[in-house]
N, C-alpha and C positions, 0 to 999 in steps of 0.2 A: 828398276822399273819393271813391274809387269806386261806378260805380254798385252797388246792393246784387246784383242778380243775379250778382255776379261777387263777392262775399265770402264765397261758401258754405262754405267750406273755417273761416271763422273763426265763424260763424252755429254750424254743426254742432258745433264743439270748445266756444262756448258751452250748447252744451245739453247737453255732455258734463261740463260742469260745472256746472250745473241739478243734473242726475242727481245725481251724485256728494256734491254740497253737501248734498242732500235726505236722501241715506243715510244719513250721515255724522247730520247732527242728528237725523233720527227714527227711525232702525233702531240706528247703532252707537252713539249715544250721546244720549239723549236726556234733556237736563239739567231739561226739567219735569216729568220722571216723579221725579225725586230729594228728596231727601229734606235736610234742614240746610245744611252747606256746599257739599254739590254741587249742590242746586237751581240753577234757573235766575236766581231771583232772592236772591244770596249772596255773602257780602264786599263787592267793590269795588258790585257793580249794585245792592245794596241801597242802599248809601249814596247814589250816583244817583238814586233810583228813590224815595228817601223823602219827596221833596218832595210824591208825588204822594196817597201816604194821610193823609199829614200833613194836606195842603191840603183834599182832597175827600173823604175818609171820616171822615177824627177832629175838622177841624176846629180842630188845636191845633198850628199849623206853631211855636209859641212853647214852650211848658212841656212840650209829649212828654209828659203823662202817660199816653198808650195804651203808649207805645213796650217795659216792664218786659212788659207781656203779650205782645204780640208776639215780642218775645223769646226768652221762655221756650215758648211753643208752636209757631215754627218752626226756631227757631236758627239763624241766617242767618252768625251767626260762632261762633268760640269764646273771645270775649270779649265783655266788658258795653257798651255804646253806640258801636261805633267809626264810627259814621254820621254823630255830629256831637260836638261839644263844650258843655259847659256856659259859660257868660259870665260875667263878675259879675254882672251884674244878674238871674240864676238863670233866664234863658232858654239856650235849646238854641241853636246854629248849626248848620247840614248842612257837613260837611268839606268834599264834592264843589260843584264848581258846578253850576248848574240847569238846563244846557243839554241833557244825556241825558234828566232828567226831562222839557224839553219837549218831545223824539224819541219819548219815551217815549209821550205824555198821549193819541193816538189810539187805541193798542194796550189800553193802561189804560182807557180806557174804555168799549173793547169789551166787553173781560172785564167788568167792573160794570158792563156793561147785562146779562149772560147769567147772570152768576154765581147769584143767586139762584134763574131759572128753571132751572138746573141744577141746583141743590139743593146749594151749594156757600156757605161765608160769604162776605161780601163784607166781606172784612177786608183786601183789599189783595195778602196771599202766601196762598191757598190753590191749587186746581188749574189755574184760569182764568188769573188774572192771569200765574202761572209760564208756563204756554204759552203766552200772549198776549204776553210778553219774549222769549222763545224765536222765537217766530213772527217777534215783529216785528224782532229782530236778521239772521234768516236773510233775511227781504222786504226789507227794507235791501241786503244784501247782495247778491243778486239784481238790483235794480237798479241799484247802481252798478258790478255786474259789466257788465251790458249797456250802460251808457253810456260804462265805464270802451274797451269795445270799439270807441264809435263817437269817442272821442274819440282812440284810436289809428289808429284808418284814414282819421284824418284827415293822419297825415306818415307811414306804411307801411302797404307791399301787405297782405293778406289772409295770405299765409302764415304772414309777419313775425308780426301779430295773432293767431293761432288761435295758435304755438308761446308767446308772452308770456300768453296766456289757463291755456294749460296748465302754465306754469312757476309761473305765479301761486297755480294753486290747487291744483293737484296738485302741486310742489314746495317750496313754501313755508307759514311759520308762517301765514300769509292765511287758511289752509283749518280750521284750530282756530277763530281768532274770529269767522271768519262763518258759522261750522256748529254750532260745540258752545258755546264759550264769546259767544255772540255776543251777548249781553248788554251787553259791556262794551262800552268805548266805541269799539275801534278799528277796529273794520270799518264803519258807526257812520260815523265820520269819513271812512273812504275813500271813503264815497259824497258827503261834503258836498265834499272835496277835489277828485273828479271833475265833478262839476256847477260849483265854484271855476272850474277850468279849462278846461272847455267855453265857460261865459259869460264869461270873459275870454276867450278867440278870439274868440265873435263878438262882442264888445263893440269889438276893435282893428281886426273886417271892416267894419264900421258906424258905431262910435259913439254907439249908441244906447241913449235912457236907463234902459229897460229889463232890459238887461244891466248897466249900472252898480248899477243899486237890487239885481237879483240877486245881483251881486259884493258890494255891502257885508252883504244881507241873509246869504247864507254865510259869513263873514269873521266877522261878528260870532255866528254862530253855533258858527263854530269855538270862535272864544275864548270864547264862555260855556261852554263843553262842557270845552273844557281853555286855561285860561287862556296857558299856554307858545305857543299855538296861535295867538297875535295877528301873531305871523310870517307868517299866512297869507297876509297883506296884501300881501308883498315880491311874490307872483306876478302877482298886474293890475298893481302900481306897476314892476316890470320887464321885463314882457311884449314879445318881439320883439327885447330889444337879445339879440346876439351876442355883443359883446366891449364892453371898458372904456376904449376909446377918449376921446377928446376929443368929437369928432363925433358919437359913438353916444350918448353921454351927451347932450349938447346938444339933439340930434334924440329923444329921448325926455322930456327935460325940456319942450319946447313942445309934443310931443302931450298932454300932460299941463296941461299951460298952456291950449291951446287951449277942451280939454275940464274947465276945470277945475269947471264948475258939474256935469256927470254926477259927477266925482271927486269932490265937497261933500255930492252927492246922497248917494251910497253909505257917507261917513263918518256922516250923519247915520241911516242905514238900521245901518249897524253900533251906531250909541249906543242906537238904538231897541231894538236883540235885548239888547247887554249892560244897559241900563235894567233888565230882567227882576231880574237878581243885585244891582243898586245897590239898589233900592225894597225885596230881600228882607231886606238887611244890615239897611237902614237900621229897616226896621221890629219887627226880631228885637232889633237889638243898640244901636238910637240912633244908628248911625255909617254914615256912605256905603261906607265899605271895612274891611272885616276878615280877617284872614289866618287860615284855619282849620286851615293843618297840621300845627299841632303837631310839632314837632322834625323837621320835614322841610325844606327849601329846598335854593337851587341853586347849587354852589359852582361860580363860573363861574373865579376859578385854579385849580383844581385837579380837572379833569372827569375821571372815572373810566374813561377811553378802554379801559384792557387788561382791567379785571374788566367792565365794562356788554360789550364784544365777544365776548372770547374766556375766560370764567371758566366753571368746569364748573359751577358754581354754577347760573347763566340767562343767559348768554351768549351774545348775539345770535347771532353768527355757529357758535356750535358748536352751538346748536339748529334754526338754519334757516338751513347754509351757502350755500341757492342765495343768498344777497345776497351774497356774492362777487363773483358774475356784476356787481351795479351799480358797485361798486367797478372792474370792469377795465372797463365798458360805459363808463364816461366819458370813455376815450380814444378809441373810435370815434365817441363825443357830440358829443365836442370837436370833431373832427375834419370831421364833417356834418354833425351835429343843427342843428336850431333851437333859439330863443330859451331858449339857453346861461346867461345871466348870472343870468335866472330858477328855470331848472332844477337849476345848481351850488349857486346860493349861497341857495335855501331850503334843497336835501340838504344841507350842510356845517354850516349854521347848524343845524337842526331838530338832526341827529346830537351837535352839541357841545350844543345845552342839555340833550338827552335824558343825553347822559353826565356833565351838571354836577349830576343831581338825588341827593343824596346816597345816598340807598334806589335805588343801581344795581343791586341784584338784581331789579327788577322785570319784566326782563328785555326779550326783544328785541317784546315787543307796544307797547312803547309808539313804535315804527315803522311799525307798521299805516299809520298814516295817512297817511305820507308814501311809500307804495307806488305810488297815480298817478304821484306826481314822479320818485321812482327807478325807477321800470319804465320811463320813455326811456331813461335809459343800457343798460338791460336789451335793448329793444328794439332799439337803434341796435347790438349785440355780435348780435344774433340775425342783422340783414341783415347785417351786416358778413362772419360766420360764413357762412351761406347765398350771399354773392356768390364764395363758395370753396369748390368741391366735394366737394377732398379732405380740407377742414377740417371740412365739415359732419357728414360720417361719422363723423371721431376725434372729435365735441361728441356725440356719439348717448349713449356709455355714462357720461358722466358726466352729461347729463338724467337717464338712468337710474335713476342713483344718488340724483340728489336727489329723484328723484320717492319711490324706496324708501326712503329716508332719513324723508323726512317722511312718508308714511305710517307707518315704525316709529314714532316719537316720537310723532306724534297718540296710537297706537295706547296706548305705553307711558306714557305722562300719564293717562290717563284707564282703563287696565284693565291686570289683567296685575298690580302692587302690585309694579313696578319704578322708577316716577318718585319722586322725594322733590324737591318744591318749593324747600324749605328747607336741604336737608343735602347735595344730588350734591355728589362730588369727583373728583379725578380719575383714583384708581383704581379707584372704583365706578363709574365711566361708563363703562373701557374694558373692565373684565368684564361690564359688559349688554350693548356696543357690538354694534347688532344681533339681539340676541337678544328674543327674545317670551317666555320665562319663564328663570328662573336660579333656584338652591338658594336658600332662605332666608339659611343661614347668610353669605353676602357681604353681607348687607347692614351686616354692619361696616365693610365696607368707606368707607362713606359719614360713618363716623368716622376711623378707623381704618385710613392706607394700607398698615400692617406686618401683613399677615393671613402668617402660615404654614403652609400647605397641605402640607408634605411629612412625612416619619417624624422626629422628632427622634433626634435621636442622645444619650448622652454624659450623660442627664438629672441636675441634681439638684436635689432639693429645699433653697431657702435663706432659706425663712422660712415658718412654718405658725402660724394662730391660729385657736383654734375658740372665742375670748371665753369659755371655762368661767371664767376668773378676770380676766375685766372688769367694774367694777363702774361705777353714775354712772347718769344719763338715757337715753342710747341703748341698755342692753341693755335684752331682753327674754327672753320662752318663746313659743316655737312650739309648738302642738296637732304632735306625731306626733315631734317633732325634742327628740334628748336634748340638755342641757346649752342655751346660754344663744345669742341669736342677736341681732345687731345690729338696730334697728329706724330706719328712715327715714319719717318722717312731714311733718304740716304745722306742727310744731313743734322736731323735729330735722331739720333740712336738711343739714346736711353732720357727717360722720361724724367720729372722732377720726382724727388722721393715724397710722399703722402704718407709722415710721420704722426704716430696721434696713443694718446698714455690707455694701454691697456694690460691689465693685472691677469684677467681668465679668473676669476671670481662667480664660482658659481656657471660654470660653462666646462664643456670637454672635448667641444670642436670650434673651430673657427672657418668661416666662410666666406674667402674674398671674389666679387664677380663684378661683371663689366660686359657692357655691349661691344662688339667688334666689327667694323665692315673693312673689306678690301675691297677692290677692283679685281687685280691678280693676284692669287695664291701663292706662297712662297714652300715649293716642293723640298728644296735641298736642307734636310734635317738639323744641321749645324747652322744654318743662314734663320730659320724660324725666330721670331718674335716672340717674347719669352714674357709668360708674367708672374711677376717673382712674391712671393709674400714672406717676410721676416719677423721674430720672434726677437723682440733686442732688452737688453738688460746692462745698462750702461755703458752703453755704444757697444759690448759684445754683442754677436748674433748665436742666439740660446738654440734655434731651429731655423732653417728655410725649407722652403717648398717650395714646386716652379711647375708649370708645364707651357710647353710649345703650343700657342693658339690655335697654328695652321693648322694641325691635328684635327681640331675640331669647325675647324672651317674651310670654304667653298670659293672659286671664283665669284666675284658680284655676289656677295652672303653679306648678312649682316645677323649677329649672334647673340646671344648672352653665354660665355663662358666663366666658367668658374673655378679655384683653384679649394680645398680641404685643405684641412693640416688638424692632426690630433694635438690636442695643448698636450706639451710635457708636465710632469710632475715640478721640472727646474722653474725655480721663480723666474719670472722676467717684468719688464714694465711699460712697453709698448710693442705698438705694430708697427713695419716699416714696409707699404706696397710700392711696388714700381713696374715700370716695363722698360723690359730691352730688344731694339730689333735683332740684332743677333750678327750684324752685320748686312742684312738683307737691302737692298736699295728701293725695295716695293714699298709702295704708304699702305700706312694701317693706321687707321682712324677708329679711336676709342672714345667712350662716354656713359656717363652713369656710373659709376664707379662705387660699389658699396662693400660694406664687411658685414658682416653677423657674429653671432656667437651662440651655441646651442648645445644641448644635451641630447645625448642618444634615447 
C-alpha cells in the first residue's frame, strides 16, 4: 500500500461517493419516510429484523401473539406471516437466519432508547426504528466502502482504486442496496466480506492469532446472515495459492498445518457466532436444525445460469451490466493478479449456488456480497486498460454508459411507475429502454408482447356478446349499464369460456376487447384479473395471450380494454376468450365483449 499522501486521487472519488450514497438515501429516496412495503423495514428486512422485537419488546420470540397487530398497522407485506412459519408444536420459526438481526441490534437499540422521548411507540416499526435500519444499512456501507478502498491499494495504484470506486457505486446495482434498499442484507455483507479479506492478508503477513479469531469471527457471521455464505471459508483456507499445482497445493497444505491451532481457533470462533441460530432452533422448535424455507432450496443439477443472468425478468447482468466487466477482468486476473485460486473459485462457486436457488428471479442482489471478490478481476481489466492509452479513451463512453444505465434503473425501480418487480418482459424493457416516463398504455406490454400500435386495416367483427341472454352465477346488473354484465368476484374466479370457430382467413391480427369497471383496484401483480385469449386447434392451444386489466385501470373506472395477438402461420380452428381473477377477492364487472380481426 502506498503512502496515503500520494492516494488522493482515490480518497477524493471516496467522498464522491460519500456524497452521492447520502443523496441517493435521504433526498432521492428515502425509504424510512415510507409507508408499508416500501418502508425501510418491509418484505425480506422485516423477516430479518423480527428477531429483534420478538426478543426485546414482546418478549414472545415463541407463540407471535403481538405479531396479527403489527401487521395490520404497519403492513410490512402484502401477505399474512411471511417472516416465519408455524411448527407443529404451534410455535412460530423466523424463515431468515439471525445474523442481520445481530447487525441490526445496535441500530435497534438506539431507536428504543429515543423512541419514546420522541413521542413515538416503541413498538419496534414506527419512525425511529425505520430510520435507525435505513441509517444503519447506509453506515455499514460507508465503511466497508472505505476499507473496501484500502484493501485495494493494497495490489493497485490510486488511479486503478478511485476508477473501481466509481464503477462500483456509480455503475453498478452496489449503489441501490447501500443507499436505498440497504436494509437488506447485501451491502450488509460487502462489508463483512471486506473486513474477511483484509484479516486474511494480514493474517498470511503474520500469523497471528488475532486475525485467525477475526477470520472465523466473520465467517461464521457470514453464514449465520445467509447460510449459502459458509463458502466464505474457501478465501483464508486458499489464500496466496496462484495455481493448482502439486507444489502449490503441498506448500499451502503445511502453512496450514503449521498454523493449525490459529486455524482450530477461528473454527471454534465461527461455532460460537453460528451457536446464536442452533440455541434459537433448538428452543423454538426442540431440534438443533430446522429448515425454514418453505418450497424454496437449491437445485445444484440444474442451476438457472440463462434466466438468474440474462432474463428481463431480474437478470443480473441486464439490470447491472457493468458485471460484464468481471467476467472479461479475469483474463487479465489470470494473467497478473494475485492469489487466483481464492479469488476464481469463491466467484465461480458463490455464482453457481446463487443460480442453483430455485426463486432465481431474485435477482442479481444476491451478488452484492461477492463484489469485494469480483472487483479484482474488475480492477486487474481497469490497469490492464489504463497501461494502454489508446485503449483507455475507446473504455471512456462505455463507463459512461454504465454509469447512465444504472443511474436510469435506480431511478426507474423506485419512481417514475416504470419498473414491475414481477412481470418486465422483453418487450416492455425495450420500450422503457432509457426512458424516465412512457404512455400508460405499454404497460401491457409487460404481458402482452403482441401490442399493435398502427391503423388496422381491413376490420371485421367475428364474435360479439353483451351476456343479455346469459343466464347462471356470473351474470349480474350494473348501476348505469343496460342489459346483463359478467361479474368476477372472490367466489367466481374464472369466467365461462366464449368458444366460437375461427380459421384467420384473410386477417394477421386479432382483437379481443371489453369494458371493465371496479370499485377498488386490485394492486398486488399476481392477484390481478387476467383476460386471456386462446388460438385452439382441436382442443390443443396453438397460441395464448393475456394481460392483467388492472394495469390499465383505476379505482371507480370503468374501461374499454383490449388484448392483440399476431395470428401464427400454424393452422388453428377457433378462438377461446375468458377471464380469470387471479385470485383476487375484489369484483370486476365486465361487458361488451367483442373480437375483431384485421390487417396491418
Amino acid at each position: 500500500m502506498t503512502n496515503n499522501r500520494n492516494n488522493r486521487l482515490s480518497l477524493y472519488m471516496y467522498c464522491c461517493c460519500i456524497f452521492f450514497m447520502c443523496f441517493t438515501s435521504f433526498l432521492f429516496y428515502p425509504r424510512w419516510k415510507q409507508s408499508g412495503t416500501e418502508a425501510a423495514i418491509s418484505w425480506d428486512v422485516s423477516g430479518y429484523y423480527w428477531y429483534l422485537p420478538s426478543a426485546f419488546i414482546y418478549h414472545d420470540i415463541k407463540h407471535q401473539g403481538f405479531k396479527d397487530s403489527l401487521l395490520n398497522k404497519y403492513r410490512p407485506t402484502n401477505t399474512e406471516f411471511m417472516q416465519g412459519m408455524k411448527l407443529d408444536n404451534g410455535n412460530y420459526v423466523m424463515k431468515y437466519a439471525s445474523g442481520m438481526a445481530v447487525m441490526y441490534l445496535p441500530f435497534f437499540t438506539a431507536a428504543h432508547l429515543v423512541a419514546g422521548a420522541l413521542g413515538y411507540p416503541r413498538d419496534g416499526f414506527s419512525a425511529p426504528y425505520q430510520f435507525a435500519i435505513q441509517f444503519g444499512g447506509l453506515f455499514m456501507a460507508l465503511i466497508g466502502l472505505w476499507y473496501f478502498r484500502k484493501l485495494l491499494l493494497i495490489f493497485y495504484n490510486d488511479k486503478v482504486v478511485a476508477i473501481v470506486l466509481l464503477l462500483l457505486v456509480f455503475g453498478s446495482n452496489y449503489l441501490n442496496y447501500s443507499s436505498v434498499d440497504c436494509g437488506m442484507s447485501h451491502s450488509w455483507l460487502f462489508t463483512v466480506y471486506v473486513f474477511l479479506l483484509l484479516n486474511t492478508i494480514y493474517f498470511y503477513r503474520s500469523f497471528e492469532v488475532k486475525y485467525a479469531i477475526r477470520i472465523g469471527l466473520l465467517a461464521g457471521l457470514a453464514t449465520l446472515t445467509r447460510p449459502t455464505d459458509i463458502i466464505s471459508c474457501l478465501i483464508p483456507l486458499l489464500w496466496g495459492m496462484d495455481n493448482l499445482l502439486p507444489a502449490t497445493i503441498k506448500k499451502q497444505c503445511l502453512i496450514l498445518v503449521r498454523n493449525y491451532k490459529a486455524l482450530l481457533l477461528a473454527v471454534v470462533c465461527a461455532l460460537c457466532v453460528l451457536s446464536i441460530q442452533l440455541i434459537y432452533w433448538k428452543y423454538v422448535s426442540g431440534h438443533w436444525l430446522v429448515y425454514s424455507y418453505q418450497g424454496q432450496k437449491l437445485y445444484f443439477r440444474s442451476p438457472n445460469f440463462m434466466d438468474y443472468t440474462f432474463s428481463y425478468r431480474s437478470g443480473w447482468l441486464v439490470y447491472s451490466p457493468l458485471l460484464i466487466l468481471a467476467f472479461i477482468g479475469t483474463i487479465p486476473f489470470l494473467w497478473k493478479g494475485q492469489n487466483k485460486v481464492a479469488i476464481i473459485t469463491f466467484f465461480l462457486l458463490n455464482y453457481y449456488i446463487v443460480c442453483a436457488w430455485n426463486i432465481w428471479w431474485y435477482g442479481g442482489r444476491a451478488m452484492i456480497q461477492s463484489y469485494p471478490v469480483l472487483f479484482f478481476c474488475i480492477a486487474a481489466l481497469v490497469n490492464a486498460v489504463l497501461n494502454r492509452k489508446a485503449l483507455t479513451w475507446l473504455c471512456v463512453l462505455p463507463a459512461l454508459f454504465f454509469i447512465y444505465y444504472n443511474t436510469w434503473i435506480t431511478y426507474i425501480y423506485h419512481k417514475g411507475d416504470l419498473f414491475d418487480n414481477d412481470c418486465m418482459s422483453e418487450a416492455y424493457f425495450w420500450r422503457i429502454a432509457g426512458k424516465w416516463s412512457a404512455p400508460a398504455g405499454i404497460a401491457v406490454l409487460k404481458d402482452n408482447p403482441d401490442l399493435f400500435e398502427g391503423l388496422p386495416k381491413n376490420i371485421k367483427t367475428i364474435y360479439h356478446n353483451d351476456f343479455d341472454t346469459s343466464t347462471g352465477p356470473f351474470y349480474d346488473t350494473l348501476p348505469g349499464i343496460n342489459g346483463k354484465v359478467l361479474a368476477l368476484n372472490k367466489n367466481n374466479q374464472v369466467s365461462p369460456y366464449y368458444k366460437f370457430a375461427f380459421t384467420g382467413n384473410q386477417a394477421s391480427w386479432l382483437r379481443a376487447q371489453a369494458n371493465f369497471h371496479c370499485d377498488e383496484k386490485e394492486y398486488e401483480g399476481w392477484k390481478m384479473a387476467q383476460f386471456i385469449v386462446r388460438l385452439i386447434k382441436k382442443d390443443s392451444v396453438i397460441k395464448e395471450r393475456m394481460i392483467r386489466v388492472y394495469r390499465l385501470l383505476d379505482n371507480n373506472q370503468t374501461r374499454n380494454i383490449s388484448v392483440d395477438m399476431k395470428l401464427p402461420e400454424a393452422g388453428f380452428d377457433s378462438v377461446n376468450v375468458f377471464f380469470w381473477n387471479g385470485g383476487s377477492e375484489k369484483p370486476l364487472w365486465i361487458y361488451n365483449l367483442e373480437v375483431k380481426a384485421f390487417t396491418e
